[in-house]
N, C-alpha and C positions, 0 to 999 in steps of 0.2 A: 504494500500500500504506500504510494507517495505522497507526501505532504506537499501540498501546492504553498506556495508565498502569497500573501495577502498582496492586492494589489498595491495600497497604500508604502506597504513595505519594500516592494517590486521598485517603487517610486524612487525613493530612498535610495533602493543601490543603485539606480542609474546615475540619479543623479551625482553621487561619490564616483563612480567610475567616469565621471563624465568630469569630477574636478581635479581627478587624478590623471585623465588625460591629458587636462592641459601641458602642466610642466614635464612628462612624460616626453610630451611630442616636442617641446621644446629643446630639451635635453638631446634627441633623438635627431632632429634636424640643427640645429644652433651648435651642441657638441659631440656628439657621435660620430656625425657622417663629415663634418670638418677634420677630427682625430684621423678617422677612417681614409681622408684623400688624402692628408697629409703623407700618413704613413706610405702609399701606393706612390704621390709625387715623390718620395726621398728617391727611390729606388727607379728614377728618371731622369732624364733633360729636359725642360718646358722652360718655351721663351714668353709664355702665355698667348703664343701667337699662331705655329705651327703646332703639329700635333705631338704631345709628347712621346720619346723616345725611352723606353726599356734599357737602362745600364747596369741593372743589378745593385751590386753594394760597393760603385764607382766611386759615389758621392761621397760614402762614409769614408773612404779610401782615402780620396784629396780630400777630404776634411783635417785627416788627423797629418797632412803633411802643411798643411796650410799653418802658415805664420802668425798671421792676423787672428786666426781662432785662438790661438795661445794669448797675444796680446790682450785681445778682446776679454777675454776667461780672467787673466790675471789683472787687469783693470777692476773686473765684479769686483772680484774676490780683496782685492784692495778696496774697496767703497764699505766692506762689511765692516770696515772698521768702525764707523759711525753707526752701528747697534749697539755695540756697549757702551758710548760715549753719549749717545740720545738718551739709553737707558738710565745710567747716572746722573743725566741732567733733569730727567724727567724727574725719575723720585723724588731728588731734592725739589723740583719745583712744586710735587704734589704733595710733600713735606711742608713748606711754606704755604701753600693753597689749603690745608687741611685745618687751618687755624680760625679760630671762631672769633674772628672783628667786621666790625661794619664794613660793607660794600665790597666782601671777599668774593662774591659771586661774578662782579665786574670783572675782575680782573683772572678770575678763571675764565669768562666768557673772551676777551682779548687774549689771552692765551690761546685759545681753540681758535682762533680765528682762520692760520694761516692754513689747517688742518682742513679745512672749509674751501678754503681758495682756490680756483682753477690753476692746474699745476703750470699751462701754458705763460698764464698770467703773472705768475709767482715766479718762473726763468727770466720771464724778458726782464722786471723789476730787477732781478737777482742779474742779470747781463748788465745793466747800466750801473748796477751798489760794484762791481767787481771790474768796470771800464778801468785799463789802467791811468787815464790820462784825466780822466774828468769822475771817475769813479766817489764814490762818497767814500768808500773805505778807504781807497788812499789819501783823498785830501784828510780823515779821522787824521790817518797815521801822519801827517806832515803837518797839519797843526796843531797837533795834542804832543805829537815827540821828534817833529822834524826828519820823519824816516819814509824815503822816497818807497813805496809800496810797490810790490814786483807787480809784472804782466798774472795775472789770477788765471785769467783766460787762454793768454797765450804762449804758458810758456809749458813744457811737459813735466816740470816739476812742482807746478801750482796746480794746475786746473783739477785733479783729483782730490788735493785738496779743499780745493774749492768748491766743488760739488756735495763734496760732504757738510762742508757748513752749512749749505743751504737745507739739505735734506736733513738737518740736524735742527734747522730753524723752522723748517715745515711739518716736523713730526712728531715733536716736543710735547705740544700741545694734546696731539689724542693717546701720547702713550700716559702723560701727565693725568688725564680724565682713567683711564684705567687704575693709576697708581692710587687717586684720591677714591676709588671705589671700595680699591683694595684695602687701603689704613682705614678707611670706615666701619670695614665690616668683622674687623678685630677686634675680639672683646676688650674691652678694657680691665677685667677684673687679671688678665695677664700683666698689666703694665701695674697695679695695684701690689697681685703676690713679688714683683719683682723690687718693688722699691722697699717692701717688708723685708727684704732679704738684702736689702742696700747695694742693689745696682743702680747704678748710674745711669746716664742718658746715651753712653756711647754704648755701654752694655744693652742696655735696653733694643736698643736698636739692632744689633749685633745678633740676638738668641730669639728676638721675639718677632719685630716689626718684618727686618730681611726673610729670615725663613718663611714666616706668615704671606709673604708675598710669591713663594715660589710661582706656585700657578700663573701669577701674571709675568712673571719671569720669562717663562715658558713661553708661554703666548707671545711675547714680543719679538721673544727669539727666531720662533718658527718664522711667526710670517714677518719678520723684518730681512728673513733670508733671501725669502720669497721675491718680498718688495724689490730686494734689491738686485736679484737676479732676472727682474722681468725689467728692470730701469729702461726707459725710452726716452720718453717727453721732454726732460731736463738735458737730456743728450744731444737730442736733436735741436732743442732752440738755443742751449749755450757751449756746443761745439761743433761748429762746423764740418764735416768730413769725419766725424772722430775727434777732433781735437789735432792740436799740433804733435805729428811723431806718434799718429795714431792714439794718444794715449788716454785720453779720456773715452773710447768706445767702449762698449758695455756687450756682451753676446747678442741682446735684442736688438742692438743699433745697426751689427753688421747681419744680423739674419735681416733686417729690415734694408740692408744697402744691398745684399744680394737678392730680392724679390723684386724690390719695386724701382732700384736704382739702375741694375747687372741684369733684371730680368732674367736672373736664373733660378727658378721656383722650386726644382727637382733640390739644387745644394741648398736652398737655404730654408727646407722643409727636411732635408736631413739634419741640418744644425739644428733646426726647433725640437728634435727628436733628441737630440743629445741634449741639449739644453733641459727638456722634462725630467730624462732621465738623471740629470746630474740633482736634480730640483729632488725627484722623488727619495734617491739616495740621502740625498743630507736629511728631507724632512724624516724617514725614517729611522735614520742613526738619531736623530736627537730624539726621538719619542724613546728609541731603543734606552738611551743615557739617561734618560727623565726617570726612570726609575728611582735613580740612585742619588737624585737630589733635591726630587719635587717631595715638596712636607705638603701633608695631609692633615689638616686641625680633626 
């Protein structure tokens, strides 16, 4: 004997299957079948013009003898350095934002701001603060201490510098909004048993506040890896070509030079592939490490 479904009911799952469809289909057309050609163009030549050509694992081939993929890789990987240095600046700022005085909301909100801001808009700004002729930071440095300020832009020993202050000054702000989430939701009766026991404020911070924060330690880490291994936008409006002596290019700038600049889609949909994979790699080693130094309240 079978049980029939009420219509009513009947109703109901369509309609679920109907809102589960959506992002389903989404998923399936937007990233699936984009994955999917990807993976088929690495293993090609396309000029996006004629029809693509069958080379096998050519592309992977000349990838790994290519120069510029090195450069490019070790540029990222130089930029990572402003995750731990955001990170420190953040805390402390959300250390100082944590404090209960009038109109502290103001000035978390001016904090967030730049966090907010079109990234296009926040280079070109950041190209004219770092001009070295007419630049604000160098007239800072020559009227505050009389110190002619290097080329930021153009020379290959600044401009990765350079790019990290910025992304240090644009980021500050929403990893600051996680931090102050994080000291919030700490009890206080920890900071209470601790001064019964006559710890200080460096200790305090040291055994209870930092570890208490793992979690968002974590969290910043991963995706600030991420962020910084996808970097484009800031690439493209404040170095030209890569930068001077290649050095500011980033893996997405030159997989972006060889698609839409070389027209070669087959090599630089093989790089997108190594690029994943380098991505997938590190986010798994770090979940892999979190084990052994994310604290659990």
């Amino acid at each position: 004997m079978t049980n029939k479904i009420p219509g009513f009911r009947r109703k109901e799952i369509l309609w679920a299957y109907g809102f589960v469809a959506v992002p389903v289909l989404g998923f399936l057309i937007f990233g699936l079948a984009p994955l999917v050609a990807s993976a088929v163009l690495s293993l090609t030549q396309w000029d996006m013009v004629s029809s693509p050509k069958f080379v096998g694992l050519a592309n992977y081939v000349d990838l790994f003898k290519d120069e510029k993929v090195y450069k490019s890789l070790f540029n990222t990987v130089f930029m990572l350095i402003g995750i731990p240095l955001g990170m420190l600046l953040s805390l402390l700022l959300a250390i100082l934002m944590n404090q209960k005085i009038k109109g502290i909301s103001v000035f978390r909100t001016i904090y967030y701001i730049p966090v907010i801001s079109p990234i296009i808009a926040v280079s070109l700004l950041w190209q004219w603060i770092l001009n070295q002729d007419y630049g604000l930071l160098n007239q800072m440095l020559w009227n505050g201490f009389h110190i002619n300020g290097p080329n930021w832009l153009g020379d290959p020993r600044w401009i990765k510098p350079s790019l990290i202050l910025m992304g240090l000054w644009g980021g500050i702000g929403g990893n600051m909004v996680l931090y102050l989430a994080g000291l919030q939701s700490i009890s206080r009766s920890y900071y209470e048993a601790a001064e019964v026991d006559g710890a200080n404020g460096f200790q305090k911070f040291t055994k209870i506040t930092f570890p208490l924060l793992s979690n968002i330690h974590f969290y910043i880490v991963v995706m600030g890896v991420i962020g910084t291994f996808q970097a484009f936008s800031q690439i493209y409006v404040m170095a030209a070509d890569g930068g001077p002596e290649f050095s500011a290019a980033t893996v997405v700038f030159y997989i972006y030079q060889h698609a839409f600049e070389y027209f070669n889609m087959g090599y630089a949909s093989s790089l997108a592939w190594v690029l994943g994979i380098i991505i997938f790699i590190l986010t798994l080693l770090q979940f892999r490490l979190s084990k052994r130094w994310i604290y659990n309240d």
